[in-house]
C-alpha positions as a Markdown table, in Angstrom:
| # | Residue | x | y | z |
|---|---|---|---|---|
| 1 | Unk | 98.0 | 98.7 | 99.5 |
| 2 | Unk | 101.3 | 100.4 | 100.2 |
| 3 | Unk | 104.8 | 99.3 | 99.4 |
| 4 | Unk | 108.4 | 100.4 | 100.3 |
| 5 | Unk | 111.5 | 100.4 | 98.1 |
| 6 | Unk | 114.7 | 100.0 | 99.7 |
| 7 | Unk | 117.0 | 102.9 | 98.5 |
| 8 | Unk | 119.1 | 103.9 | 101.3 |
| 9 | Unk | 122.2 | 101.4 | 100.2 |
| 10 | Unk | 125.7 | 102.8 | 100.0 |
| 11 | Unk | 126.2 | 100.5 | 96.4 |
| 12 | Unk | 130.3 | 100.7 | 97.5 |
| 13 | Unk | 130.4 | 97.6 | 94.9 |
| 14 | Unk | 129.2 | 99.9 | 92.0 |
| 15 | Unk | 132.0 | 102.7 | 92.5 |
| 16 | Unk | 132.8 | 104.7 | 90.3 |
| 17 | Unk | 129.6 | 104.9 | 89.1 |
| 18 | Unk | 127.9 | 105.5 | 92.6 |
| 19 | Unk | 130.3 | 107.8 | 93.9 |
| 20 | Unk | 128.2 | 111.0 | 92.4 |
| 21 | Unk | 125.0 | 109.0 | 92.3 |
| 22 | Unk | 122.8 | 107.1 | 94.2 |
| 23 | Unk | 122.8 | 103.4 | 93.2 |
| 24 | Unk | 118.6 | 103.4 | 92.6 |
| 25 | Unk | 119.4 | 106.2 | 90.2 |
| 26 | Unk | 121.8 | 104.0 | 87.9 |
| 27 | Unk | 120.2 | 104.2 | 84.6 |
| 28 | Unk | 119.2 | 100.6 | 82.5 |
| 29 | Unk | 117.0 | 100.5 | 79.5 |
| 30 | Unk | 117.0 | 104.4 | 79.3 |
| 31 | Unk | 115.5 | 105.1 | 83.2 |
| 32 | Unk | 116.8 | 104.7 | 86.6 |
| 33 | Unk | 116.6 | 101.9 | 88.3 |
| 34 | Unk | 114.1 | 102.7 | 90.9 |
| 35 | Unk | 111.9 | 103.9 | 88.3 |
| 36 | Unk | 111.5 | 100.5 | 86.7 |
| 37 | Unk | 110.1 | 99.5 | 90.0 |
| 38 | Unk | 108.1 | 102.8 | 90.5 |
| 39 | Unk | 106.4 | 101.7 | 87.4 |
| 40 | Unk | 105.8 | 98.0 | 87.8 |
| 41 | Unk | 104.3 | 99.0 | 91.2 |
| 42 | Unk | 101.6 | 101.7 | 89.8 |
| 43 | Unk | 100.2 | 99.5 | 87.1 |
| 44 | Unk | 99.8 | 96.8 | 89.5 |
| 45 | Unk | 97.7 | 99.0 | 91.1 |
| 46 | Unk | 99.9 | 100.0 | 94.4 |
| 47 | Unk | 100.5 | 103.8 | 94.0 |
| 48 | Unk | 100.9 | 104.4 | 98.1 |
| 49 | Unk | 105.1 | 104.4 | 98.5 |
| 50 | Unk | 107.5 | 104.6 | 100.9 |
| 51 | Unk | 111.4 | 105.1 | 99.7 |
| 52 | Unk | 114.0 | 105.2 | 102.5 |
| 53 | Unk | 117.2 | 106.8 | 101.7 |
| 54 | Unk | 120.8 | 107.5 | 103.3 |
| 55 | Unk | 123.7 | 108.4 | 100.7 |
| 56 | Unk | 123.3 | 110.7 | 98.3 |
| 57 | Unk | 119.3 | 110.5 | 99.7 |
| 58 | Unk | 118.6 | 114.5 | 97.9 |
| 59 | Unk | 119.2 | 113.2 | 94.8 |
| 60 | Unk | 116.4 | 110.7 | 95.0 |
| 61 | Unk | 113.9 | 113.1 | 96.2 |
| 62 | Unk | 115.2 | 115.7 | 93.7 |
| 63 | Unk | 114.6 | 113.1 | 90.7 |
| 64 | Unk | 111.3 | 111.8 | 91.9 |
| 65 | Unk | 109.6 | 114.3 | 93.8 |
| 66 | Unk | 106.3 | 113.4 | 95.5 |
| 67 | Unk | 105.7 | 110.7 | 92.9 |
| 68 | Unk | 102.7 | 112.5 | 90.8 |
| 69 | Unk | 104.8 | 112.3 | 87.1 |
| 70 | Unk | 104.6 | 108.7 | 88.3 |
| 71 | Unk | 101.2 | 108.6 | 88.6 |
| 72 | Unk | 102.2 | 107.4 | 92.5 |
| 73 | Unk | 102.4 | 108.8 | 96.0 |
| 74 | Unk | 105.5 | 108.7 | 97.5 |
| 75 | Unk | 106.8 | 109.4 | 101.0 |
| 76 | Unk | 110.0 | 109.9 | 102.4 |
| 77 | Unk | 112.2 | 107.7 | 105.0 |
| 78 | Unk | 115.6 | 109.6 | 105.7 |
| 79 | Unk | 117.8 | 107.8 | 107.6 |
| 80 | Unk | 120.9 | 110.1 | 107.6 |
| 81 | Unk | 123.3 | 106.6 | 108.0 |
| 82 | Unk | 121.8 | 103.5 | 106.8 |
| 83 | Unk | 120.2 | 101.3 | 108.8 |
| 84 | Unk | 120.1 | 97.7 | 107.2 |
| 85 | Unk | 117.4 | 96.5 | 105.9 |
| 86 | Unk | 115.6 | 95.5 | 109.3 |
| 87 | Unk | 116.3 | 99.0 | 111.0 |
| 88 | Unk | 114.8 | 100.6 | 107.6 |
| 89 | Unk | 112.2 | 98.6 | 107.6 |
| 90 | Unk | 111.2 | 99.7 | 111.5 |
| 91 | Unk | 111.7 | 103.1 | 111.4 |
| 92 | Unk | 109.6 | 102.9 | 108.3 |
| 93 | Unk | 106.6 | 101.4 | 109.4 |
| 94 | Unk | 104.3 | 105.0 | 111.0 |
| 95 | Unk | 104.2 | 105.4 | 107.0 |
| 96 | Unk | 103.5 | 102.1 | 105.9 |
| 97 | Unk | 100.3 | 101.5 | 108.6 |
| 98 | Unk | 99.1 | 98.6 | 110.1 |
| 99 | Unk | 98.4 | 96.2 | 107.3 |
| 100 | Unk | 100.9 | 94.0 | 105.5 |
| 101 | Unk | 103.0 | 95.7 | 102.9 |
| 102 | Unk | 105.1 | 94.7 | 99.9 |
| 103 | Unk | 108.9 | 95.9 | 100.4 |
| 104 | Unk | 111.1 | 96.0 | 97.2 |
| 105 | Unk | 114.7 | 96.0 | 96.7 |
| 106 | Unk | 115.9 | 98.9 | 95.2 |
| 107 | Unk | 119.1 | 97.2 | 93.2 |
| 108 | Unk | 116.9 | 94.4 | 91.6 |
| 109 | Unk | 115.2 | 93.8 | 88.5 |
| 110 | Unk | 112.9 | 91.3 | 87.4 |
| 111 | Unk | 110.4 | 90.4 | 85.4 |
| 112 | Unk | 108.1 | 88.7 | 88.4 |
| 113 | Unk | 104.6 | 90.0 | 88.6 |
| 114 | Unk | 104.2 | 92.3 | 91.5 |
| 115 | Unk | 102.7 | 89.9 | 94.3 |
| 116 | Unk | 99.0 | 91.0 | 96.1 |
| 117 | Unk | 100.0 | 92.0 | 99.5 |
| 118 | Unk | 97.8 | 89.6 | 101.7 |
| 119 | Unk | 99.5 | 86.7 | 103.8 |
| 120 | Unk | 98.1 | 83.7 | 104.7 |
| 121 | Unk | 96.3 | 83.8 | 108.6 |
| 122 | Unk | 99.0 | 83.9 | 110.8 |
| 123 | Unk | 102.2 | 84.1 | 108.5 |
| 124 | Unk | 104.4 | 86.9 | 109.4 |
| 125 | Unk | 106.0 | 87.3 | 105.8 |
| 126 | Unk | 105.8 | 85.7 | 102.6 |
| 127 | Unk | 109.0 | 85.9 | 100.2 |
| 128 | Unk | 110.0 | 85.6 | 96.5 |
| 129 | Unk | 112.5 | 83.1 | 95.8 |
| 130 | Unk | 114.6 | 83.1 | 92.6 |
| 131 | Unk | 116.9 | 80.2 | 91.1 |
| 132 | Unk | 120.7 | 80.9 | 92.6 |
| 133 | Unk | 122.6 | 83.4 | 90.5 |
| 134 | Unk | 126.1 | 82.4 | 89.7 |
| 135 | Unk | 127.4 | 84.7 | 92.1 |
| 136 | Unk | 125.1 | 82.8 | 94.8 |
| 137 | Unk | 125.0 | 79.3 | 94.5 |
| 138 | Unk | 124.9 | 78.5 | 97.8 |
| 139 | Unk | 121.2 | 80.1 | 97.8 |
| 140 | Unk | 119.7 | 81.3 | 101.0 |
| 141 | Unk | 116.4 | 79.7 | 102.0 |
| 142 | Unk | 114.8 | 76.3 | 101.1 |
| 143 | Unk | 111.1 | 76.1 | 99.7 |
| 144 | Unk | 108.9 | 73.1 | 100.5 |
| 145 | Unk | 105.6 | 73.3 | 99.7 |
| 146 | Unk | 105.0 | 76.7 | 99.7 |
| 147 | Unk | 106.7 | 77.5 | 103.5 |
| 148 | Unk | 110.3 | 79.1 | 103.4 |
| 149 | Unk | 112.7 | 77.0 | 105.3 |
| 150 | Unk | 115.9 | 78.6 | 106.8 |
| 151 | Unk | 117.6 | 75.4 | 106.2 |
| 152 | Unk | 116.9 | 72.0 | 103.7 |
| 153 | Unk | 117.3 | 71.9 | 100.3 |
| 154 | Unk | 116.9 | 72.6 | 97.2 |
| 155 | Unk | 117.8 | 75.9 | 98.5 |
| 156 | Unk | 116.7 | 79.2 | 96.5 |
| 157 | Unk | 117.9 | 82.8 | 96.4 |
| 158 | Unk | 115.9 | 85.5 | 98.2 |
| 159 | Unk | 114.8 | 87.8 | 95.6 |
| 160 | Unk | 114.5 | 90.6 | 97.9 |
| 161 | Unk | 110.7 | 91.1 | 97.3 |
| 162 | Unk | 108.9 | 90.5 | 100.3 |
| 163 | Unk | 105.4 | 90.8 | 101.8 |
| 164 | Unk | 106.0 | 91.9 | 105.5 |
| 165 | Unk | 103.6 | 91.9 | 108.6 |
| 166 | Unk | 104.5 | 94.6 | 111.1 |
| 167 | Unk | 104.3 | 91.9 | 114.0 |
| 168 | Unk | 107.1 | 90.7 | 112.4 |
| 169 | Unk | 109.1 | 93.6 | 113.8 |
| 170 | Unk | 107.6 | 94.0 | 117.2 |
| 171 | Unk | 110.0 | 93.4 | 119.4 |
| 172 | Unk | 112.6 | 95.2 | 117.6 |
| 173 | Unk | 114.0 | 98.8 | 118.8 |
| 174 | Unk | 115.2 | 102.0 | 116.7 |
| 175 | Unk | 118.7 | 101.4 | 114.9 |
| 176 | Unk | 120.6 | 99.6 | 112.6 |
| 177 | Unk | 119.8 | 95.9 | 112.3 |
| 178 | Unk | 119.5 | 93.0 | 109.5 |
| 179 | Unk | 116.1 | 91.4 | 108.4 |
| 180 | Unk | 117.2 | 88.1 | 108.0 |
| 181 | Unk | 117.9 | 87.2 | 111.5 |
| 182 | Unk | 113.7 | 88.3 | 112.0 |
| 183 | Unk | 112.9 | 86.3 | 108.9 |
| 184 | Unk | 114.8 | 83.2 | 110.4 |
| 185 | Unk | 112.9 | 83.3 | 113.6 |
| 186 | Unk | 109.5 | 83.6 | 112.1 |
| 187 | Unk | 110.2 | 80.6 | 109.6 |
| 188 | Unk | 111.0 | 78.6 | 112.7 |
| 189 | Unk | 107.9 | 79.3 | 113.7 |
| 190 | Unk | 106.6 | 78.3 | 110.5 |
| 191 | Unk | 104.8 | 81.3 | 109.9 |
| 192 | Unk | 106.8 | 82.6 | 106.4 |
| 193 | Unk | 105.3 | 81.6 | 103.3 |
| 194 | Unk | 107.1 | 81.7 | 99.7 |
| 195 | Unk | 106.8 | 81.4 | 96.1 |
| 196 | Unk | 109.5 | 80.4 | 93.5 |
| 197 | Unk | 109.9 | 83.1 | 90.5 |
| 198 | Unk | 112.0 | 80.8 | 87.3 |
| 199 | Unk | 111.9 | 83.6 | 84.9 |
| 200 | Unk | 114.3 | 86.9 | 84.8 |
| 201 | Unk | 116.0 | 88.5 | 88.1 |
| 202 | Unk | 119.1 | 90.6 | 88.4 |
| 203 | Unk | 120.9 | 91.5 | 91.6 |
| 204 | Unk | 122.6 | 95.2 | 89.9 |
| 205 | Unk | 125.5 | 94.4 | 92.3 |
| 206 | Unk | 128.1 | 95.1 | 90.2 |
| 207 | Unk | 129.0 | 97.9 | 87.0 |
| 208 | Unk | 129.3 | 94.7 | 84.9 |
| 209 | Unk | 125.6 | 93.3 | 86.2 |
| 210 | Unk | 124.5 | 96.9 | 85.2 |
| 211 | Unk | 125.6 | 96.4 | 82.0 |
| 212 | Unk | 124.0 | 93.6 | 81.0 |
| 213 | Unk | 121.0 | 94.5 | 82.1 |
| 214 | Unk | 120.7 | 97.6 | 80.2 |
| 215 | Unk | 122.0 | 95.7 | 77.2 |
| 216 | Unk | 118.7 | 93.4 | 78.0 |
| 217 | Unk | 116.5 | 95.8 | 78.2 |
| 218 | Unk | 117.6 | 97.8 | 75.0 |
| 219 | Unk | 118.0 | 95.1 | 72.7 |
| 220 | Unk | 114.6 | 93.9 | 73.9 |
């Protein structure tokens, strides 16, 4: 089983504190960010990674290294300038193979339990869907019976935890590009399953969200 954690973001929302550092370096409950996941991922059993990265992308290679202190295996996607999620996703995949793969956001944090990465015949992705933050109400997706809906109601948060099929991205060229417009397509097919995830998520979108989690996690 392989995963990918999305690192390559810019985090303009976090200046000051990402002006120096990488946002998947930000530190909560004593570690970086991207090291939570790191974790969460091994003793799930997934120790095959993939970690794109743009700005400040040495750093990240500097402070994790192949992976072995992790007890994982990580490989590299440089991207120079970032390329979305979609477009890092793509130019991604030689390292991820030809089976479906779990893909991670690299500014989240949760406590949801790492999902097997299998999809049911003929789905092209299956996503994690979180109640709407306050700074989201609007949600993004609806959930009905276990198949993600681009519209409908109630509508959920994408957690940014995904299972991915690489058919998903087959018609799709080298560059920049968003994932949601592909994720739209294939739940019009009806071929996106979902699950809802009710207990803790953070988007690290902002210093303030940053510090609340790290008060979280070091008050227990």
């Amino acid at each position: 089983m392989r995963a990918m954690i999305l690192a390559a973001g810019r985090g303009n929302r976090m200046r000051p504190l990402t002006d120096h550092c990488p946002k998947p370096l930000l530190r909560a409950g004593g570690k970086p960010l991207i090291v939570h996941h790191i974790e969460r991922l091994a003793a799930a059993g997934i120790r095959d990674l993939v970690i794109n990265h743009a700005y400040l992308g040495e750093q990240i290679e500097a402070a994790l290294g192949d992976g072995s202190a992790l007890g994982v295996r990580i490989r590299y996607s440089p991207e120079g300038e970032a390329l979305e999620t979609g477009g890092g996703i793509f130019k991604a995949l030689p390292l991820l193979g030809p089976e479906p793969f779990l893909v991670v956001n690299g500014d989240v944090w949760t406590d949801c339990p790492v999902p097997e990465t299998r999809l049911t015949e003929g789905d092209l992705a299956h996503l994690v869907l979180v109640d709407n933050p306050p700074h989201h109400p609007a949600g993004d997706f609806a959930l009905e019976a276990g198949r993600v809906r681009p519209e409908g109601s109630p509508r959920l948060t994408f957690s940014g935890i995904g299972i991915y099929h690489p058919d998903l991205f087959v018609d799709c060229v080298p560059g920049a590009f968003p994932l949601a417009p592909l994720l739209r397509d294939a739940m019009t097919q009806g071929r996106v399953g979902g699950r809802h995830h009710s207990g803790l998520w953070f988007d690290i979108g902002t210093p303030e969200r940053l510090v609340e989690l790290d008060r979280m996690l070091t008050q227990g």
